[in-house]
C-alpha positions, 0 to 999 in steps of 0.5 A: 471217793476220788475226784471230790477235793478243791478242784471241783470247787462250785462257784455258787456255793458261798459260806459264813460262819460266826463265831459268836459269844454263845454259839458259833454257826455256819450258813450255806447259802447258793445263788439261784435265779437271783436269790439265795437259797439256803442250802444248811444251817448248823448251829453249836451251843460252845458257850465262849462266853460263858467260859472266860473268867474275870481277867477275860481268859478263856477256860481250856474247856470253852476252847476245846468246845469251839474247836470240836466245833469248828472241826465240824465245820471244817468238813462241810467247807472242802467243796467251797471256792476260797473266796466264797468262805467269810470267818468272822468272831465277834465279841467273846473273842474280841475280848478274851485275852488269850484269844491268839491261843484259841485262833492258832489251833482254830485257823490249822482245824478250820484252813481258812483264816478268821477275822476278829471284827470290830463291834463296829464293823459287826454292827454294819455288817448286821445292818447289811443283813437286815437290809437285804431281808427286810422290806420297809420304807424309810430310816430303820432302827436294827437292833441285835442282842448277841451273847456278849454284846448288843449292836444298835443300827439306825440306816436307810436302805443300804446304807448305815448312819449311826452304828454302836456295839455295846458291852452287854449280852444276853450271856455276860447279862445272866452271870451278872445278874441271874447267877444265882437263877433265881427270877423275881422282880429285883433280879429283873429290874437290877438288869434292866437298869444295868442295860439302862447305864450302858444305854445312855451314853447314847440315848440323846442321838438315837432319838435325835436322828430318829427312825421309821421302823424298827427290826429285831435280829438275833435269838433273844428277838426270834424267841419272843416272836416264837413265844408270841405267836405259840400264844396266840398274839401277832408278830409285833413286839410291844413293850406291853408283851415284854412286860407280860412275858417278865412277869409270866417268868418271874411267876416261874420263880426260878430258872429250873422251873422255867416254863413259858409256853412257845420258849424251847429249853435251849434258849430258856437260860439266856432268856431272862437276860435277853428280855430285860436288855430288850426291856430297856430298850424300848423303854430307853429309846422309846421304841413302840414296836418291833418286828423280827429282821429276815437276817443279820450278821451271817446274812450280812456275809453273805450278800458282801462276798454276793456283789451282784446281789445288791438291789435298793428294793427286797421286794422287787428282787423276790418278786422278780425271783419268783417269777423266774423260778416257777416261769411266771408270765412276767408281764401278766403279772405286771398288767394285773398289778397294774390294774389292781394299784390303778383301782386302789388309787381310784378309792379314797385314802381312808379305804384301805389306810396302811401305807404297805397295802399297795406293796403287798398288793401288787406283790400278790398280783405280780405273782397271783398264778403260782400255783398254776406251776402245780395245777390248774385244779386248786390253783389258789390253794396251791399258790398259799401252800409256796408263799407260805413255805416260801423264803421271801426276804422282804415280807414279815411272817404276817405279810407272808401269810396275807399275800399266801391268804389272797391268793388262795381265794383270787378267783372263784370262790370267795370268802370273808377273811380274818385272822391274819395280822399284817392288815386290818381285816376289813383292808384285807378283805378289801384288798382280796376283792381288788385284786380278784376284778384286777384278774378279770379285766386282765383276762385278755392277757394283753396291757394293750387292751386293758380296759377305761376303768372307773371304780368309787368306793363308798363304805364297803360298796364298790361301783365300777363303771365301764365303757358301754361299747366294750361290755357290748363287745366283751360278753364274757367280760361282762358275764365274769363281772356279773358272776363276781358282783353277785359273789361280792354282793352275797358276803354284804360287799356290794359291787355293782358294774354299770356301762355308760359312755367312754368320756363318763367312765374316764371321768368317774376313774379321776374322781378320787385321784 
């Protein structure tokens, strides 16, 4: 066992650990070719809160259960670089009033020291989670129910505008209003109305300042879109699903006989009382839709102690991650993106409406031969297997699963694609088709030789049209165009590749930009 200790610290290990009201964690995180991989995540249900009485002392037994667990911890952190280590305790411990008892014997199990954070030093530290694993444009709205208290962001990119910490959790919520573990409709709308009072105070500004998109941290959040998808809806959380899902509990009657499908047991008890926060939410604010944030507090951490890590687009970091790490022709990539975007400019704005097309669009292109790293056999199936499996902070689970879609079928075989949530199917199908004539344009491997393109789109028939000479001088070219028009053209998607003179097919490329 010698020579393992402190001195062999390594660099790129970089540790958070939150002691929440509910349960503390520990993230183990490294730097790898300009990303975090994760390396471990332990997690103990110690219950803080749940264990402190009416004048906010904290029980001998919920004391003991967070210093066996931070024991635990202690172990894992031998090998770390001291100022790669954050410890932070948020509400429970912010709270309790015989905190300086717990922290004394925590900081001697721990050898490091453990910050108690403010709730608004919590809730910006969660928005710098959020923002470094969640894509989206524009002002976001995060929102993070914790054991004990409920954070509420509103920022753009990086930078937090208005940030609130709460007094109420899905913890301090199920003593005040699920004590007796009974479900029915008045236990429910006591909870929602009393997340109603503490909301507000607050209320006015929130809608004032206004946001683009909305992310839900946390385990109440997670729960949902686990329940959600195991059910067989997609990953946005709606007011409509919240309010299935309270009635699906109050069918259940009683906390014992819980049972929805796609809940797990550990999270059923707080449940109830994470829902009819969330509830109020969106009915207070106005909220219509939700998705789940990559990140929050731990993450938060992690990119602080990470200064390096600091990049206005997720996405581009991802991308230009992946590209690293599985040795991707860079600049191909970037000619097919290319290529691709310049042929979606070219349809009218109605042939593919969501604004997020483009960025998962070029994400597929500027990664399209991933799977190449495995083999040239399968390529596309392989390439879905690594975005699928892949961490990518920046796309939500349903852009993930439709970039991994396009890929498995960018070339060769072609088939009509539904069942995925992050587009329509017809943009996604539209898309699919694309990217795979961005790809044989691109087959040269050289920006300099890309050819004129004009493309009109008119329904779901496409027409491109390209410079006689060239088609003249390409048959390959040509040949891979007609073997793809017929492809298309067989799923009722005509593509029809016509030649005509340089000037002609310039000016059909500008027609629609």
């Amino acid at each position: 066992m010698s020579g393992h200790g402190n001195t062999t610290s390594t660099p790129t290990l970089y540790a958070a650990i939150d002691l929440g009201s509910n349960s503390f964690h520990m993230l183990v995180v490294r730097q790898v070719a300009g990303s975090v991989q994760t390396l471990a995540k332990i997690k103990r249900k110690v219950r803080l809160a749940a264990g402190m009485d009416n004048q906010q002392q904290l029980s001998d037994e919920a004391m003991q259960r967070g210093w066996d667990c931070l024991a635990l911890f202690a172990e894992r952190l031998q090998d770390f670089n001291t100022d790669n280590i954050r410890v932070v305790a948020t509400a429970a411990l912010r709270r309790a009033s015989n905190a300086d008892a717990f922290l004394a014997k925590a900081n001697t199990l721990l050898g490091y020291p453990i910050e108690i954070i403010s709730g608004e030093e919590e809730a910006r530290t969660i928005y710098q989670g959020v923002a470094h694993t969640s894509g989206g444009p524009g002002k976001r709205l995060v929102v993070d129910i914790g054991g004990a208290s409920t954070e509420l962001i509103i920022g753009e990119q990086f930078e937090p505008t208005l940030l609130q910490s709460l007094n109420m959790g899905c913890v301090t919520f199920l003593e005040d209003y699920f004590a007796n573990r009974i479900l029915n409709q008045a236990a429910f709308e006591n909870a929602i109305a009393g997340a109603k009072a503490e909301l507000a105070p607050l209320v006015a500004q929130y809608r004032e300042l206004g946001w683009d998109c909305c992310v839900g941290a946390s385990g109440t959040v997670q729960a949902l879109q686990e329940i959600m998808v195991t059910q067989g809806m997609d990953e946005v959380i709606t007011l409509e699903k919240l309010h299935r899902l309270r009635d699906q509990a109050i069918a259940c009657g009683q906390m014992d006989t819980l049972d929805i499908e796609g809940l797990t047991l550990e999270r059923a008890l707080v449940f109830p009382s994470g829902l009819s926060i969330l509830i109020a939410i969106f009915e207070c604010l106005e909220v219509t839709r939700m998705t789940l944030a990559g990140g929050a507090l731990r993450e938060g951490l992690v990119y602080e102690m990470m200064t390096a890590m600091r990049h206005s687009d997720i996405r581009a970091r991802t991308i230009a991650s992946i590209q690293s790490r599985y040795q991707l022709d860079e600049d191909h990539g970037i000619n097919v993106a290319a290529t691709a975007l310049e042929l979606l400019h070219q349809c009218p704005a109605s042939w593919i409406p969501e604004p997020e097309a483009g960025s998962l669009l070029h994400a597929a292109a500027c990664v399209h031969e991933i799977g190449l790293s495995i083999g040239f056999k399968h390529d596309g199936d392989h390439a879905a297997y690594l975005i699928t499996h892949l961490d990518l902070p920046g796309f939500t689970r349903a852009q993930k699963q439709l970039v991994a879609t396009l890929l498995r079928y960018y070339r060769e075989q072609l088939v009509c694609i539904d069942g995925q949530h992050a587009l329509s199917t017809t943009s996604a199908n539209r898309l699919l088709r694309l990217l795979r004539v961005a790809v044989i344009l691109c087959h040269r491997r050289d920006s300099r030789v890309r050819p004129m393109i004009g493309l009109n789109a008119d329904g779901d028939a496409l027409t491109l049209a390209l410079d006689t000479t060239l088609l003249d001088a390409s048959p390959l070219l040509r040949a891979e165009l007609e073997q793809e028009a017929l492809r298309q053209s067989s799923l009722g998607q005509p593509l029809v590749v016509h030649a005509q003179d340089a000037q002609d097919a310039h000016a059909l490329s500008h027609t629609h930009h």
